[in-house]
N, C-alpha and C positions, 0 to 999 in steps of 0.2 A: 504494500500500500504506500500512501504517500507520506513517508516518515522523514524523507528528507528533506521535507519542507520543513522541520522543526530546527533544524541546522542551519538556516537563513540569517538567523539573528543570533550568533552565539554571540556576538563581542558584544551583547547589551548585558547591561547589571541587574541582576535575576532576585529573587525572592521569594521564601517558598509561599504556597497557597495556603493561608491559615484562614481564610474568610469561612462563615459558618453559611452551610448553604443546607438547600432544602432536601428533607428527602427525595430518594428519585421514588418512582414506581417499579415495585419487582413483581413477579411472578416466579411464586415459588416452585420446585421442579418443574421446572422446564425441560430439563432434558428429559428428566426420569419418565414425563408426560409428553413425550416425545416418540413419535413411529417414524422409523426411516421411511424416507420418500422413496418412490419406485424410481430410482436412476439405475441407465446402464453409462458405461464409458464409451464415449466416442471418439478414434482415433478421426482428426483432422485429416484431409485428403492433399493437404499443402504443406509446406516447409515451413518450419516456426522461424522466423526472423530474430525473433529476440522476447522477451520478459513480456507480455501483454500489461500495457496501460490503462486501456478503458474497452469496453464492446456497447454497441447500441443495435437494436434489432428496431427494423422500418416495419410499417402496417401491414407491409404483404411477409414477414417474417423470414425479412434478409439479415444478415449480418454485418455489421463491421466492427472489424476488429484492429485497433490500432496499437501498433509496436511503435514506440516513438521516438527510439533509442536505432533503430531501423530505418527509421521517417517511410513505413510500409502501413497503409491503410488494405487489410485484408477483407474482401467482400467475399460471404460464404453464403451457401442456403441451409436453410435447418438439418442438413445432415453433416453438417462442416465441408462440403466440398468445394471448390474455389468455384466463384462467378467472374473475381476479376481482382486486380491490383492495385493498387495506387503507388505511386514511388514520390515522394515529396523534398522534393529540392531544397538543400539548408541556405542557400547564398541566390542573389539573382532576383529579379523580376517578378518570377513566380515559386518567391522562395514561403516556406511553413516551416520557420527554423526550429521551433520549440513546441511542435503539438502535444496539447495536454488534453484535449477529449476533443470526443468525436460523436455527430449524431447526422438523425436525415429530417433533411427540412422541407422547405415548402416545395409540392413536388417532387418528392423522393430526392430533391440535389442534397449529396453529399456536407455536410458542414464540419468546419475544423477550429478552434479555438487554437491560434499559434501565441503563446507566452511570451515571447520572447520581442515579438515584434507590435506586440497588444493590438491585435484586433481576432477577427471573427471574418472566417474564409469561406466563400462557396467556390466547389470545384466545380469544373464541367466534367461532361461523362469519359472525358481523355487523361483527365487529372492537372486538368490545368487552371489558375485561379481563374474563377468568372468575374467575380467582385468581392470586396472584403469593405469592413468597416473598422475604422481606427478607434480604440478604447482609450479611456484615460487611467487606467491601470493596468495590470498586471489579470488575465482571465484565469482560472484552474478550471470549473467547470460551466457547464449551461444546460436548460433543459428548452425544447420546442412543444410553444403552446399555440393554437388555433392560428394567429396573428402575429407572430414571433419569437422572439428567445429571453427568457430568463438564463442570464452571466451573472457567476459568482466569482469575487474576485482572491486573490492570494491578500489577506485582510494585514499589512504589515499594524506593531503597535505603535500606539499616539501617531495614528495615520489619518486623515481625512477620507479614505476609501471608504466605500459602505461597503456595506454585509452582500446585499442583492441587487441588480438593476435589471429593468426590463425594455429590451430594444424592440418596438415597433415595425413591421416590417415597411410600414409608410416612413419610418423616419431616418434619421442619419446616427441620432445622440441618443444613447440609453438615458432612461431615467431611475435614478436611484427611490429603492424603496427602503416604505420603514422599518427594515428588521434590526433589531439590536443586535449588539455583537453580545458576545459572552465574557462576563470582565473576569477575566483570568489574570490574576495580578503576575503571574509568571512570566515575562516578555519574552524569555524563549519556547513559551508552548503556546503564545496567544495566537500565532498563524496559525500552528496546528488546529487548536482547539475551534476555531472561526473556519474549516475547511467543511462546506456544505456538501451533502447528497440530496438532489433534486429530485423531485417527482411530479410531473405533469398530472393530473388527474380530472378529468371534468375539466370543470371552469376553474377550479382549485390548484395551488401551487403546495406540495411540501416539500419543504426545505430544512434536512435535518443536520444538525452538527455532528461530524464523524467520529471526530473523535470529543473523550473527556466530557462534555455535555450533555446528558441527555435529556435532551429538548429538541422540539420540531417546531417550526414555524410554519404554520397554514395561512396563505395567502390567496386573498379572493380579488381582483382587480373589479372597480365598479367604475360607474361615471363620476363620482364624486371621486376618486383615487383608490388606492390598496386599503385593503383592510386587512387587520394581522394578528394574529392573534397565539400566543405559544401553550404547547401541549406538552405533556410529559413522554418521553419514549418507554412504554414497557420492558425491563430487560433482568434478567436474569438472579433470582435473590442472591446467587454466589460472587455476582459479580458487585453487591452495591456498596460494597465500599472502595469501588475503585472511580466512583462518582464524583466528580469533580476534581479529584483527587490528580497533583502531578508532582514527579519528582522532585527532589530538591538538587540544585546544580552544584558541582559538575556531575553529569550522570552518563548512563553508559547505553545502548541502543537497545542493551536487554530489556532497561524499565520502562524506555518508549513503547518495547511491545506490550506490556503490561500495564501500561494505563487504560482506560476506557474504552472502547469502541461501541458504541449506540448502537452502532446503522454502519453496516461495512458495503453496501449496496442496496438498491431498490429499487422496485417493478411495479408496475399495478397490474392486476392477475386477471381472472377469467370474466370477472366481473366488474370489476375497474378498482378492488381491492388492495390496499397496498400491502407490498408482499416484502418482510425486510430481510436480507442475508444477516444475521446473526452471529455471534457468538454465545453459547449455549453456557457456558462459567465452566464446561469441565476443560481439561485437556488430554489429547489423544497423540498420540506419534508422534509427541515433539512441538505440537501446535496446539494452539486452542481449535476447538472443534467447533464446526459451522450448524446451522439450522437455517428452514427458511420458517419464518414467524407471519401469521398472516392477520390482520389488524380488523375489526371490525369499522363501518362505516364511520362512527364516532371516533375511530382511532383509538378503542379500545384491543386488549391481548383477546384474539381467537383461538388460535391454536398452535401449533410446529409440529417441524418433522425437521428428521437429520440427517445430514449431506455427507457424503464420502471423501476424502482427501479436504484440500485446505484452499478452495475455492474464494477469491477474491471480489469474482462480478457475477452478476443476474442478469439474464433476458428471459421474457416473456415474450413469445413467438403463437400470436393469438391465433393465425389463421392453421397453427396444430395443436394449439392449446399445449403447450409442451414448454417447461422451462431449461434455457440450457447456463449451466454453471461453468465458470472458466479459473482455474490457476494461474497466477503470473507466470509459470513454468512452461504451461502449454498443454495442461490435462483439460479435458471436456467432460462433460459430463448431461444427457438428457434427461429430465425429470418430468413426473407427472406426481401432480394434488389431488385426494378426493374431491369431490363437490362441498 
């Protein structure tokens, strides 16, 4: 995952997290109350370029998959077999020096969030840029709603950046929305902990903090403006003191992995349900073990099931009703949910 964002700001002067913060919500066994999902493994039909970054699955339940260390955007169909390639040029004209996500926008065109050069990319179907839009920060992620994109940025601290904006496809300039950041008095975990998982839903934005936070932001856009309002994320009674909770500096990459994870990915399911990639509070093989956790309408705990190896992303591939889970390594995996 994206932990090396936390190493951005080591030369700031740190202080641990002593502020008293609220209970999170748990649910207790969760795993124990856990049925594995019916997954089989699926070996990919193409060559793994490198460590997989992000994956997005389009309406008609295509694939992309971006290696970005590669600069290779992999287009597959719900069996992993290849459809097509993208090869993304770091210098030049039609250069994506720094892709950090990847989704399909208006019209199935291709979209890319390049980091490095702040903006937001449409490719054409050759892979070449069609038109891009210039950000006033730094992008990590975005999600594609009716009408445009929700961008979330790399939130540095005592930064004037916001948490969320929303780019219009009528317009040029995002407009920032009202979400708070998370005041994480630790200045070298406050990017971390401010790194959102988006989820398109209905006319509904959720927007949940990845790590260290568990809190979601649902957002409804109206003619008056955003309306926002934060929810608790249900997660794990094993894990809830590791809520809010971040090391104290200098610390080592081991207890990055051991801070919080909310929300390690998210979908909306068969029903337009949001479905969250998990961590379940046991550990298995060296990892913490994954679940997919699926939220009632309220954004209440429904139920889980638990996933095989150590799965990074989610897709939800509606037109097989099929979710497929992915490793940064290069393991696949197809699952199906009861009703």
């Amino acid at each position: 995952m994206r932990l090396s964002i936390a190493i951005l700001f080591l030369g700031l002067s740190s202080c641990a997290d002593t502020v008293d913060r609220p209970k999170p919500k748990v649910v207790t066994g969760l795993a124990e109350g856990a049925a594995p999902a019916r997954c089989e493994a699926v070996a990919p039909a193409f060559e793994i370029p490198a460590s997989l970054d992000q994956m997005a699955a389009s309406p008609d339940s295509v694939l992309a998959l971006l290696y970005a260390d590669a600069g290779v955007i992999q287009i597959a169909d719900h069996a992993l077999r290849p459809v097509r390639s993208y090869s993304l040029a770091e210098t030049g004209p039609e250069a994506v020096a720094n892709p950090r996500d990847v989704t399909f926008g208006a019209g199935g065109r291709l979209a890319v969030l390049d980091g490095a050069l702040h903006r937001l990319v449409h490719l054409t179907g050759n892979g070449d840029i069609a038109d891009y839009t210039t950000l006033q920060f730094v992008p990590d992620r975005f999600a594609r709603a009716a009408n445009g994109y929700y961008i979330f940025p790399v939130k540095p601290p005592t930064h004037t950046t916001g948490l969320a904006y929303f780019l219009a496809d009528s317009l040029d300039d995002p407009v920032r929305l009202p979400l708070e950041a998370a005041d994480v008095p630790n200045p070298q975990i406050y990017s971390l902990a401010n790194l959102m998982v988006p989820l398109v839903r209905g006319r509904e934005l959720l927007a949940a903090h990845q790590f260290v936070v568990p809190i979601m932001h649902v957002v409804r856009m109206t003619v008056a403006g955003a309306r926002v309002r934060r929810v608790d994320i249900p997660i794990a009674a094993e894990l809830a003191d590791r809520a809010w909770w971040t090391p104290e500096p200098p610390f080592e990459e081991t207890e990055l992995q051991d801070m919080l994870v909310p929300v390690v990915d998210m979908v909306a399911g068969r029903a337009g349900e949001p479905v969250l990639l998990v961590r379940t509070g046991r550990r298995r093989d060296g990892h913490y073990e994954k679940g997919l956790m699926r939220l009632t309408d309220t954004l209440e705990f429904r139920d889980a099931f638990l996933l095989e190896g150590d799965p990074a992303y989610i897709a939800y591939l509606a037109a097989k009703d099929v979710y497929v889970a992915a490793s940064t390594e290069g393991e696949f995996w197809r699952c199906t949910l009861p009703s």
